[in-house]
C-alpha positions in Angstrom: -2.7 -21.7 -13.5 -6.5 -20.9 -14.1 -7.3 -17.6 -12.9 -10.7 -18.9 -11.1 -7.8 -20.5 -9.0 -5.5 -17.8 -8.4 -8.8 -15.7 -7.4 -10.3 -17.8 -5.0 -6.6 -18.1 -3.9 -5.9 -14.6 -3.3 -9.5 -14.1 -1.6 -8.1 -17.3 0.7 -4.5 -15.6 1.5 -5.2 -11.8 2.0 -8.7 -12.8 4.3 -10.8 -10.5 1.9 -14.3 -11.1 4.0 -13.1 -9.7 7.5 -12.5 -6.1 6.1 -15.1 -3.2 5.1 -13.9 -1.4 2.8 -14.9 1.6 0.2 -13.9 -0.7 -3.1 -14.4 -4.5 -4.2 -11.4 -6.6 -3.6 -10.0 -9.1 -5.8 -11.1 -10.2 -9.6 -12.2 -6.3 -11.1 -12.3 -6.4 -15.0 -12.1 -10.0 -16.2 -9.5 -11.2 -18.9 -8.0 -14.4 -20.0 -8.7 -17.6 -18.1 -5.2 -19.1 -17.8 -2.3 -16.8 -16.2 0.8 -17.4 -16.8 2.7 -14.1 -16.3 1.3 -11.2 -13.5 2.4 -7.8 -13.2 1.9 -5.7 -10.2 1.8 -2.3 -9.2 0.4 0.7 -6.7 -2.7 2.1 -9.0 -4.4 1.0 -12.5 -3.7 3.9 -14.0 -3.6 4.3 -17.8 0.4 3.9 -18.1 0.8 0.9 -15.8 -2.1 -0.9 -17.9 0.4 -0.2 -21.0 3.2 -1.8 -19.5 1.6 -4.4 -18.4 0.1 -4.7 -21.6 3.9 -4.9 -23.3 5.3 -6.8 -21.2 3.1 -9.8 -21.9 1.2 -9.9 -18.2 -2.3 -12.1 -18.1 -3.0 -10.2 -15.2 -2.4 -7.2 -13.2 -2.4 -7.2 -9.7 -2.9 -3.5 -8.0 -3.8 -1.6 -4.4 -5.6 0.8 -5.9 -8.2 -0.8 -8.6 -11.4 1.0 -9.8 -15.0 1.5 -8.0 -14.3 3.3 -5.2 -17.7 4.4 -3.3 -18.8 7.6 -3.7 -17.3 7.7 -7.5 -19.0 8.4 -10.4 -19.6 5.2 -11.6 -19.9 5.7 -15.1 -17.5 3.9 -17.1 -16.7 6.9 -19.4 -13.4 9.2 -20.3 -10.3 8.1 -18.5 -11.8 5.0 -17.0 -13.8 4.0 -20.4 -10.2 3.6 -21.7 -8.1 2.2 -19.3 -10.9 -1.0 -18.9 -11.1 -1.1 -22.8 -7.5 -1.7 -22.8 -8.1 -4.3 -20.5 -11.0 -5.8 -22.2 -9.6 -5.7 -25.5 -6.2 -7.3 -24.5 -7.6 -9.7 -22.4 -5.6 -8.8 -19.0 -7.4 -9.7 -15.9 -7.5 -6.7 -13.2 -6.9 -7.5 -9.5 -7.1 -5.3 -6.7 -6.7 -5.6 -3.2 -7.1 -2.4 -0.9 -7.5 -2.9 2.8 -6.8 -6.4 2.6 -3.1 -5.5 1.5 -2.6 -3.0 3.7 -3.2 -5.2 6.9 -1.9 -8.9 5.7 0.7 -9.5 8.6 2.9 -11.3 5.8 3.0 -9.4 2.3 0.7 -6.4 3.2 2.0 -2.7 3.1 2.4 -2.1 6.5 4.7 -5.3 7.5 6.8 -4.5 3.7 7.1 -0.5 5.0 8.4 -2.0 8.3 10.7 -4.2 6.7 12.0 -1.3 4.3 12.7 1.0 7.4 13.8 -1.2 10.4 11.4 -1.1 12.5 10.3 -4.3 14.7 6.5 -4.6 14.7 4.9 -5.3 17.8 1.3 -5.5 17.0 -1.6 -3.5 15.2 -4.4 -1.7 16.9 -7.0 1.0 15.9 -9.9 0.6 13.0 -10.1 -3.0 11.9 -6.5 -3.2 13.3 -4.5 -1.3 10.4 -2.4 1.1 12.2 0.5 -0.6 13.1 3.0 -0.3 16.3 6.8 -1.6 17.0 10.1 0.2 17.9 13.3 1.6 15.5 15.7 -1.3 15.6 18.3 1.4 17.3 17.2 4.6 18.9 17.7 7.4 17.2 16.8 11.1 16.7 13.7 12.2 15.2 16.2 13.7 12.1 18.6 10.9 11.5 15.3 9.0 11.2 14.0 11.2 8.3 17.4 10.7 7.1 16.9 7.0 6.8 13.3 7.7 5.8 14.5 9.3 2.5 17.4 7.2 1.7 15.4 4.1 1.6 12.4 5.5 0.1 14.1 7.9 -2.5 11.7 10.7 -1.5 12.1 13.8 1.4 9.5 13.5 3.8 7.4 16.0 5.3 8.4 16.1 9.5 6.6 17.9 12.3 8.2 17.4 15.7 11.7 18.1 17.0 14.2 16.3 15.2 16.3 16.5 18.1 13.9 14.5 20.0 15.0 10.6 20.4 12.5 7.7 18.0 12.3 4.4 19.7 8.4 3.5 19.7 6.7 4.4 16.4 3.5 3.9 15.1 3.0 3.8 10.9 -0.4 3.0 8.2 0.4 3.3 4.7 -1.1 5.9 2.5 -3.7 8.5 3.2 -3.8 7.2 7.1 -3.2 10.8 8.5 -6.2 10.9 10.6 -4.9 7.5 12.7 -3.0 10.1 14.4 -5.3 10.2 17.3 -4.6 6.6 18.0 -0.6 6.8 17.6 -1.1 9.3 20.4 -3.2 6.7 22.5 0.0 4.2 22.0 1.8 6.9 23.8 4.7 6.4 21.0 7.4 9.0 19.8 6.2 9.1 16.3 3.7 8.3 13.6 4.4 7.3 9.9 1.7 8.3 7.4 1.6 8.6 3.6 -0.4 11.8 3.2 -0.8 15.3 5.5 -4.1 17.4 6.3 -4.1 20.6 7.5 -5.4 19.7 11.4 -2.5 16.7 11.6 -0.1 19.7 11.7 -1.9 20.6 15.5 -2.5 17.4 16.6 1.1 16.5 16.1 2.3 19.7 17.6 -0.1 19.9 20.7 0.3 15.8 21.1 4.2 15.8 21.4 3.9 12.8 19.1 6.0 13.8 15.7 4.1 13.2 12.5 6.2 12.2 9.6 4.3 12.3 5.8 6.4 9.9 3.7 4.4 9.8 0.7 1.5 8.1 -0.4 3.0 6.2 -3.5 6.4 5.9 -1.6 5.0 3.8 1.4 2.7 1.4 -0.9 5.1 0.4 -3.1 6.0 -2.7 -1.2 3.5 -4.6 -0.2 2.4 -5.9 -3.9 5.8 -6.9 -4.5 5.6 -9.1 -2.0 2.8 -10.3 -2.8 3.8 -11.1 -6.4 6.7 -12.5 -5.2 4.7 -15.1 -2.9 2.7 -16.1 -5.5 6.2 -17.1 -7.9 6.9 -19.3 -4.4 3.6 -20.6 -4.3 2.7 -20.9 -8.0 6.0 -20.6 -10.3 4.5 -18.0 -12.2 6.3 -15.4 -13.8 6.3 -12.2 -11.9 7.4 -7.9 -12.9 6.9 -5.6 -10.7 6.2 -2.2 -12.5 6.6 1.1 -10.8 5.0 4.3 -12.2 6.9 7.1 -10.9 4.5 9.3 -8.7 5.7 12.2 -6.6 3.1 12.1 -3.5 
């Protein structure tokens, strides 16, 4: 396929225009026009670009691209290299932030659900990315954890009491701790983030509503497999999915 079509496509599937958000989404560094073979992955960072490179990809799809606001946005040390190696081996960078995060079909909130049992209800909160459903059997706020780690192969951080039981939960992928405040307006038993600050600690405490940090690389790894594995559905294309090992 041409990758004008596999952008506009893209832009078309994950609703790119309804969401503000502190990076461009889609096409980032340009590279070949025809794409036969896409790798994904959580961030373009220097070592997924290599594999991607060697494993023969025409483009590289990501959640975390380049040109976040506020940034320096010089193209110099690490980020000078990792677009040269784009540039010079042709590989065209995608990125889709908030738009993956929210899709109700591949996006890393519905693929986090999916990885952990829980039935989604609905979403809520700013531009409706915190999402909302119930633990497909009740359970305590510890044999939750449990399941937690077992099916993301990392030890999350808990506040609450893990005696307490977990039917209604509330989850956002990444560095969503401060959608805290509206898990607490859903009135549910717990809220799934990637990342901790210091004041979700009180809020979680004083709210009665657990907090549970999963990790910020652990609970995005999902969604852009799906995604790649929609577009093999919908294209035939070949599809990897690469997974840098990151411990947050």
């Amino acid at each position: 396929m041409q990758r004008a079509e596999l952008d506009a496509y893209l832009d078309q599937y994950l609703d790119v225009a309804r969401f503000r958000d502190y990076c461009p989404n889609g096409l980032q560094v340009e590279g070949t026009a025809h794409v036969e073979c896409i790798v994904t992955g959580v961030t373009a960072s220097a070592d997924l670009i290599t594999a991607a490179i060697d494993a023969g990809a025409h483009a590289l799809i990501v959640h975390h691209g380049y040109f976040w606001r506020g940034e320096d946005m010089r193209i110099v040390a690490t980020r000078r290299q990792r677009i040269a190696a784009l540039i010079e081996n042709n590989l065209n960078l995608f990125a889709f932030h908030l738009p993956l995060d929210a899709h109700p079909e591949v996006g890393n909130n519905v693929s986090l659900a999916r990885q952990l049992g829980l039935e989604v209800e609905g979403s809520s909160g700013e531009q409706d990315l915190v999402f909302h459903g119930r633990v497909d059997a009740i359970m305590t706020l510890g044999a939750f954890a449990q399941r937690i780690e077992e099916r993301l192969d990392r030890k999350p951080l808990v506040i609450g009491d893990t005696a307490r039981p977990v039917r209604r939960v509330a989850w956002c992928t990444g560095a969503a701790q401060g959608y805290l405040d509206e898990a607490v307006r859903l009135g549910v038993d717990a809220y799934i983030s990637g990342e901790v600050s210091e004041q979700t600690v009180h809020l979680a405490r004083e709210s009665g509503v657990a907090f549970i940090a999963a990790g910020h690389h652990a609970t995005e790894r999902y969604g852009v497999q799906a995604l790649g594995a929609h577009l093999v559905r919908r294209f035939a294309i070949r599809h990897t999915h690469i997974d840098i090992p990151n411990p947050v």
